[in-house]
C-alpha positions, -999 to 999 in steps of 0.1 A, spaced: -140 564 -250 -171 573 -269 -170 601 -292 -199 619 -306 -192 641 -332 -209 677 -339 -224 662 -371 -243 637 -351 -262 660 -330 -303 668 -336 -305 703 -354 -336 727 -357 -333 760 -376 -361 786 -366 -351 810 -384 -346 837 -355 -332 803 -334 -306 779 -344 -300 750 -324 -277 721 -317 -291 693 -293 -266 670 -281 -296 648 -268 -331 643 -272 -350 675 -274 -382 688 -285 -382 677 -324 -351 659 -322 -356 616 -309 -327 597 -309 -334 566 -281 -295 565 -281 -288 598 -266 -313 603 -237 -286 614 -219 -255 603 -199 -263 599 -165 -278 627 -146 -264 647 -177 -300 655 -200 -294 685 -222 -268 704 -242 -283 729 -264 -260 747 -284 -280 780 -290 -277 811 -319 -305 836 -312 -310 864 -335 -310 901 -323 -338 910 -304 -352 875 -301 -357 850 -272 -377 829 -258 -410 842 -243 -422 830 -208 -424 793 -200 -423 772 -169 -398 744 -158 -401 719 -127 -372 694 -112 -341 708 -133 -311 716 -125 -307 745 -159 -272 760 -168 -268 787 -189 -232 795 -199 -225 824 -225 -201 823 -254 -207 857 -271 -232 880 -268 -256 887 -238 -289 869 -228 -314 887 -209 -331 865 -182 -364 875 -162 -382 846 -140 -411 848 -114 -385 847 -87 -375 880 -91 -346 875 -105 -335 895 -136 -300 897 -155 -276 897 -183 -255 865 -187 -221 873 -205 -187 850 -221 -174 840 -184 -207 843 -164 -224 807 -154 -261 810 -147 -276 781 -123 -320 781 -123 -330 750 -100 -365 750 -113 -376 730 -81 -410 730 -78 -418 751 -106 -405 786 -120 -416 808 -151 -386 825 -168 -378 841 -202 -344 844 -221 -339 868 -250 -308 883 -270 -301 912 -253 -285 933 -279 -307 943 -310 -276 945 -331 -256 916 -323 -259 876 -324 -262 857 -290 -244 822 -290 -247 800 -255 -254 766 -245 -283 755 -222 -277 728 -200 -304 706 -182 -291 685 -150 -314 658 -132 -318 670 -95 -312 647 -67 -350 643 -58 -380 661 -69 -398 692 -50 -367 713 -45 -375 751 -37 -370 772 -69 -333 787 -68 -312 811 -88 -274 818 -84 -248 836 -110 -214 839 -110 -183 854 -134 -155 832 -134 -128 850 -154 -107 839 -185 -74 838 -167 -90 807 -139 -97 787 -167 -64 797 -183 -48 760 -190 -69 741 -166 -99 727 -151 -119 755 -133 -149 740 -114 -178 763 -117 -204 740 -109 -208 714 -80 -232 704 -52 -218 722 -26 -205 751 -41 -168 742 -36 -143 771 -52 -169 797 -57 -190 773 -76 -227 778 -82 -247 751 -62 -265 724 -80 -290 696 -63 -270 669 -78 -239 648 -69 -224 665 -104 -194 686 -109 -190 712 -142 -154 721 -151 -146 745 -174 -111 753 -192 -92 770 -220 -62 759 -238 -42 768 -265 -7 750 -276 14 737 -251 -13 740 -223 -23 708 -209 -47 696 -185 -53 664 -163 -89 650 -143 -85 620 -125 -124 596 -127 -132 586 -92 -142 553 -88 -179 546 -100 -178 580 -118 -180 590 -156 -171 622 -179 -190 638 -209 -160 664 -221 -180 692 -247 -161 712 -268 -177 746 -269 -151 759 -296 -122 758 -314 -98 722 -312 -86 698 -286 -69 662 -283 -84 646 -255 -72 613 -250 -53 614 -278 -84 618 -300 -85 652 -321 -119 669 -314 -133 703 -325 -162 726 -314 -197 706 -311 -176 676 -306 -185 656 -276 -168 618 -258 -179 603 -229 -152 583 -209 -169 563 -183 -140 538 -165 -164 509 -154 -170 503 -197 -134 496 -195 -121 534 -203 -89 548 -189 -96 566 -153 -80 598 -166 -89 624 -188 -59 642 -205 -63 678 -227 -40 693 -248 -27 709 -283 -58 734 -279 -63 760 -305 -84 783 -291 -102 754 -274 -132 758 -246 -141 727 -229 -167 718 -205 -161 684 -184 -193 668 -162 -178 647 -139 -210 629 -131 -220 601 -108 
Protein backbone atom coordinates (compact mmCIF):
# COMPACT_ATOMS: atom_id res chain seq x y z
CA UNK A 1 0.00 0.00 0.00
CA UNK A 2 1.21 3.35 -1.10
CA UNK A 3 0.67 6.28 0.99
CA UNK A 4 0.84 9.80 0.00
CA UNK A 5 0.88 12.10 2.65
CA UNK A 6 -0.98 15.73 2.74
CA UNK A 7 2.47 17.32 2.93
CA UNK A 8 3.38 15.87 -0.42
CA UNK A 9 0.69 17.28 -2.42
CA UNK A 10 1.24 20.57 -5.06
CA UNK A 11 -0.13 23.73 -3.18
CA UNK A 12 -0.97 27.20 -4.73
CA UNK A 13 -2.24 30.07 -2.59
CA UNK A 14 -4.26 32.84 -4.55
CA UNK A 15 -4.98 34.60 -2.07
CA UNK A 16 -8.99 34.57 -2.46
CA UNK A 17 -8.12 30.55 -3.51
CA UNK A 18 -6.22 27.96 -1.66
CA UNK A 19 -5.55 24.90 -3.08
CA UNK A 20 -4.35 21.34 -2.50
CA UNK A 21 -3.62 19.21 -5.71
CA UNK A 22 -3.22 15.60 -5.13
CA UNK A 23 -1.90 15.35 -8.83
CA UNK A 24 -0.55 17.32 -11.53
CA UNK A 25 -2.41 20.58 -11.91
CA UNK A 26 -1.98 23.79 -13.43
CA UNK A 27 1.39 25.13 -11.68
CA UNK A 28 1.93 22.04 -9.84
CA UNK A 29 4.28 19.07 -12.19
CA UNK A 30 5.11 16.08 -10.47
CA UNK A 31 5.66 13.24 -13.43
CA UNK A 32 4.99 10.86 -10.38
CA UNK A 33 1.44 11.68 -9.72
CA UNK A 34 -0.33 12.03 -13.13
CA UNK A 35 -2.85 10.14 -11.70
CA UNK A 36 -3.96 6.63 -10.68
CA UNK A 37 -5.76 5.06 -13.31
CA UNK A 38 -8.71 6.73 -14.73
CA UNK A 39 -8.49 8.73 -11.33
CA UNK A 40 -6.80 12.57 -12.66
CA UNK A 41 -7.65 15.18 -10.08
CA UNK A 42 -8.26 15.87 -6.45
CA UNK A 43 -8.32 19.47 -5.68
CA UNK A 44 -8.71 20.27 -2.22
CA UNK A 45 -10.34 23.72 -2.55
CA UNK A 46 -10.76 27.02 0.19
CA UNK A 47 -12.47 29.91 -1.69
CA UNK A 48 -12.93 33.06 -0.01
CA UNK A 49 -16.37 34.79 0.44
CA UNK A 50 -17.76 36.00 -2.59
CA UNK A 51 -15.17 34.50 -4.89
CA UNK A 52 -15.13 31.72 -7.53
CA UNK A 53 -14.09 30.90 -10.50
CA UNK A 54 -15.43 32.89 -13.47
CA UNK A 55 -16.67 31.02 -16.70
CA UNK A 56 -14.47 28.47 -18.35
CA UNK A 57 -14.96 25.47 -20.60
CA UNK A 58 -14.13 21.73 -20.10
CA UNK A 59 -14.37 18.72 -22.72
CA UNK A 60 -14.04 14.70 -22.04
CA UNK A 61 -14.29 14.84 -18.00
CA UNK A 62 -15.98 13.17 -15.91
CA UNK A 63 -15.94 16.43 -12.85
CA UNK A 64 -17.11 15.76 -9.21
CA UNK A 65 -17.76 18.32 -6.98
CA UNK A 66 -18.31 17.18 -3.31
CA UNK A 67 -18.90 19.89 -0.53
CA UNK A 68 -17.36 19.92 2.89
CA UNK A 69 -18.63 23.31 4.40
CA UNK A 70 -19.99 26.04 2.94
CA UNK A 71 -22.02 26.36 -0.37
CA UNK A 72 -20.73 26.64 -4.05
CA UNK A 73 -22.85 28.25 -6.57
CA UNK A 74 -22.65 26.53 -9.95
CA UNK A 75 -24.04 28.05 -13.43
CA UNK A 76 -23.08 26.18 -16.86
CA UNK A 77 -24.36 26.62 -20.50
CA UNK A 78 -26.59 23.65 -19.96
CA UNK A 79 -28.88 25.39 -18.00
CA UNK A 80 -28.14 24.08 -15.17
CA UNK A 81 -27.76 26.29 -11.98
CA UNK A 82 -27.39 25.31 -8.14
CA UNK A 83 -26.00 25.36 -4.73
CA UNK A 84 -23.81 22.32 -3.78
CA UNK A 85 -23.86 21.76 0.16
CA UNK A 86 -21.81 19.06 2.97
CA UNK A 87 -23.74 15.82 1.71
CA UNK A 88 -24.63 16.88 -1.95
CA UNK A 89 -22.38 15.11 -4.83
CA UNK A 90 -22.29 17.14 -8.05
CA UNK A 91 -21.56 15.00 -11.35
CA UNK A 92 -20.71 17.61 -14.84
CA UNK A 93 -19.72 15.11 -17.77
CA UNK A 94 -18.17 17.81 -19.80
CA UNK A 95 -18.60 15.52 -23.00
CA UNK A 96 -18.12 17.44 -25.85
CA UNK A 97 -17.73 20.66 -24.30
CA UNK A 98 -19.59 22.76 -21.48
CA UNK A 99 -18.89 26.36 -20.04
CA UNK A 100 -19.63 26.60 -16.27
CA UNK A 101 -18.64 28.81 -13.28
CA UNK A 102 -18.27 27.98 -9.48
CA UNK A 103 -18.23 30.70 -6.79
CA UNK A 104 -18.64 30.84 -2.89
CA UNK A 105 -22.03 31.29 -2.41
CA UNK A 106 -22.09 33.06 0.87
CA UNK A 107 -20.37 36.52 1.15
CA UNK A 108 -19.73 35.94 4.76
CA UNK A 109 -18.55 32.55 5.08
CA UNK A 110 -15.47 30.28 3.73
CA UNK A 111 -16.31 27.55 1.14
CA UNK A 112 -14.12 24.24 1.47
CA UNK A 113 -14.73 21.29 -1.28
CA UNK A 114 -12.78 19.06 -3.41
CA UNK A 115 -13.00 18.92 -7.22
CA UNK A 116 -12.54 15.71 -8.72
CA UNK A 117 -11.61 14.96 -12.48
CA UNK A 118 -12.45 11.30 -13.85
CA UNK A 119 -11.23 10.01 -17.44
CA UNK A 120 -14.49 9.14 -19.42
CA UNK A 121 -14.74 5.85 -21.16
CA UNK A 122 -14.31 7.47 -24.72
CA UNK A 123 -14.28 10.93 -25.97
CA UNK A 124 -17.53 12.88 -27.47
CA UNK A 125 -19.93 12.11 -24.73
CA UNK A 126 -23.09 14.56 -24.67
CA UNK A 127 -22.57 17.21 -21.97
CA UNK A 128 -24.42 15.93 -18.71
CA UNK A 129 -25.25 17.20 -15.22
CA UNK A 130 -26.76 15.21 -12.26
CA UNK A 131 -26.89 16.11 -8.25
CA UNK A 132 -27.76 14.25 -5.53
CA UNK A 133 -27.88 14.66 -1.40
CA UNK A 134 -26.84 11.64 0.21
CA UNK A 135 -27.36 12.21 3.97
CA UNK A 136 -24.93 11.85 7.00
CA UNK A 137 -26.67 8.93 8.49
CA UNK A 138 -25.94 6.50 4.92
CA UNK A 139 -22.49 7.13 5.32
CA UNK A 140 -22.80 6.63 9.00
CA UNK A 141 -19.99 3.72 9.60
CA UNK A 142 -19.77 2.54 6.14
CA UNK A 143 -19.15 2.65 2.46
CA UNK A 144 -21.96 4.65 0.71
CA UNK A 145 -21.52 4.47 -3.04
CA UNK A 146 -22.51 7.82 -4.53
CA UNK A 147 -20.82 7.46 -7.72
CA UNK A 148 -20.81 4.65 -10.37
CA UNK A 149 -21.36 3.97 -14.03
CA UNK A 150 -24.73 2.92 -13.80
CA UNK A 151 -26.11 4.75 -11.14
CA UNK A 152 -26.51 1.77 -8.83
CA UNK A 153 -28.01 2.86 -5.17
CA UNK A 154 -29.08 6.26 -6.18
CA UNK A 155 -25.65 7.01 -7.48
CA UNK A 156 -24.88 9.79 -9.86
CA UNK A 157 -23.86 8.28 -13.26
CA UNK A 158 -20.37 8.65 -14.51
CA UNK A 159 -18.97 7.42 -18.17
CA UNK A 160 -16.45 5.37 -16.57
CA UNK A 161 -16.15 1.75 -15.26
CA UNK A 162 -15.33 3.80 -11.69
CA UNK A 163 -17.10 3.48 -8.46
CA UNK A 164 -16.88 6.58 -5.54
CA UNK A 165 -17.71 5.50 -1.96
CA UNK A 166 -18.03 7.78 0.61
CA UNK A 167 -18.08 7.09 4.54
CA UNK A 168 -17.88 8.47 8.02
CA UNK A 169 -16.49 6.90 11.12
CA UNK A 170 -15.68 7.72 14.40
CA UNK A 171 -14.35 5.08 17.24
CA UNK A 172 -15.48 1.72 17.17
CA UNK A 173 -17.04 2.09 13.57
CA UNK A 174 -15.42 0.00 11.05
CA UNK A 175 -15.67 -0.63 7.52
CA UNK A 176 -14.67 -3.35 4.91
CA UNK A 177 -14.27 -3.14 0.65
CA UNK A 178 -13.31 -6.16 -0.88
CA UNK A 179 -10.74 -5.23 -4.54
CA UNK A 180 -12.11 -7.23 -7.39
CA UNK A 181 -9.80 -8.89 -9.29
CA UNK A 182 -7.83 -6.52 -11.77
CA UNK A 183 -9.05 -3.54 -9.79
CA UNK A 184 -7.34 -0.86 -7.54
CA UNK A 185 -8.25 1.80 -4.60
CA UNK A 186 -7.05 5.47 -4.07
CA UNK A 187 -8.79 5.93 -0.27
CA UNK A 188 -8.69 10.19 0.47
CA UNK A 189 -9.10 11.38 3.67
CA UNK A 190 -11.28 14.50 3.45
CA UNK A 191 -10.92 15.14 7.26
CA UNK A 192 -10.26 14.32 10.53
CA UNK A 193 -8.22 10.58 11.29
CA UNK A 194 -8.36 7.02 10.15
CA UNK A 195 -6.31 3.60 10.25
CA UNK A 196 -6.76 2.10 7.01
CA UNK A 197 -4.91 -0.96 6.78
CA UNK A 198 -3.46 -0.56 9.78
CA UNK A 199 -1.72 2.64 8.71
CA UNK A 200 -2.75 5.95 10.78
CA UNK A 201 -3.79 8.59 8.18
CA UNK A 202 -5.29 12.14 8.75
CA UNK A 203 -7.13 14.67 6.50
CA UNK A 204 -5.22 15.37 2.94
CA UNK A 205 -3.75 11.99 3.53
CA UNK A 206 -4.09 9.79 0.60
CA UNK A 207 -2.87 5.46 -0.15
CA UNK A 208 -3.45 3.66 -3.07
CA UNK A 209 -3.78 -0.21 -2.60
CA UNK A 210 -3.72 -1.77 -6.00
CA UNK A 211 -3.66 -5.95 -5.38
CA UNK A 212 -1.88 -6.90 -8.77
CA UNK A 213 1.54 -4.76 -7.00
CA UNK A 214 1.27 -7.44 -4.48
CA UNK A 215 -1.24 -5.39 -1.91
CA UNK A 216 -3.81 -7.15 0.14
CA UNK A 217 -7.34 -7.41 -1.81
CA UNK A 218 -9.17 -5.71 1.10
CA UNK A 219 -9.38 -2.48 2.36
CA UNK A 220 -10.17 -2.16 6.15
CA UNK A 221 -11.28 1.38 8.06
CA UNK A 222 -11.41 2.02 11.40
CA UNK A 223 -10.57 4.06 14.89
CA UNK A 224 -12.01 7.22 12.96
CA UNK A 225 -12.10 10.49 14.76
CA UNK A 226 -14.26 12.44 12.97
CA UNK A 227 -12.97 10.82 9.76
CA UNK A 228 -14.51 11.46 6.07
CA UNK A 229 -13.20 9.14 3.54
CA UNK A 230 -13.62 8.81 -0.13
CA UNK A 231 -12.69 5.35 -1.84
CA UNK A 232 -12.28 5.09 -5.97
CA UNK A 233 -12.57 1.69 -6.66
CA UNK A 234 -11.18 2.01 -10.12
CA UNK A 235 -10.54 -0.31 -12.97
Amino acid sequence: MHIRRSKDRGYADHGWLKSFHTFSFAGYSNPAAMGFRSLRVINEDRVAPGRGFGTHGHRDMEIISYALQGGIQHKDSMGNGSVIRPGDVQRMSAGTGVNHSEANASQTELVHFLQIWILPDRAGHAPGYEQTHFDEASKRGKLRLVASPNGAEGSVTLHQDARLYAGLFDGAEAAEHTIAPGRALWVHIARGKVVVNGQALEAGDAAAIDPAKGDPALLQLNSGVGAEVLVFDLR
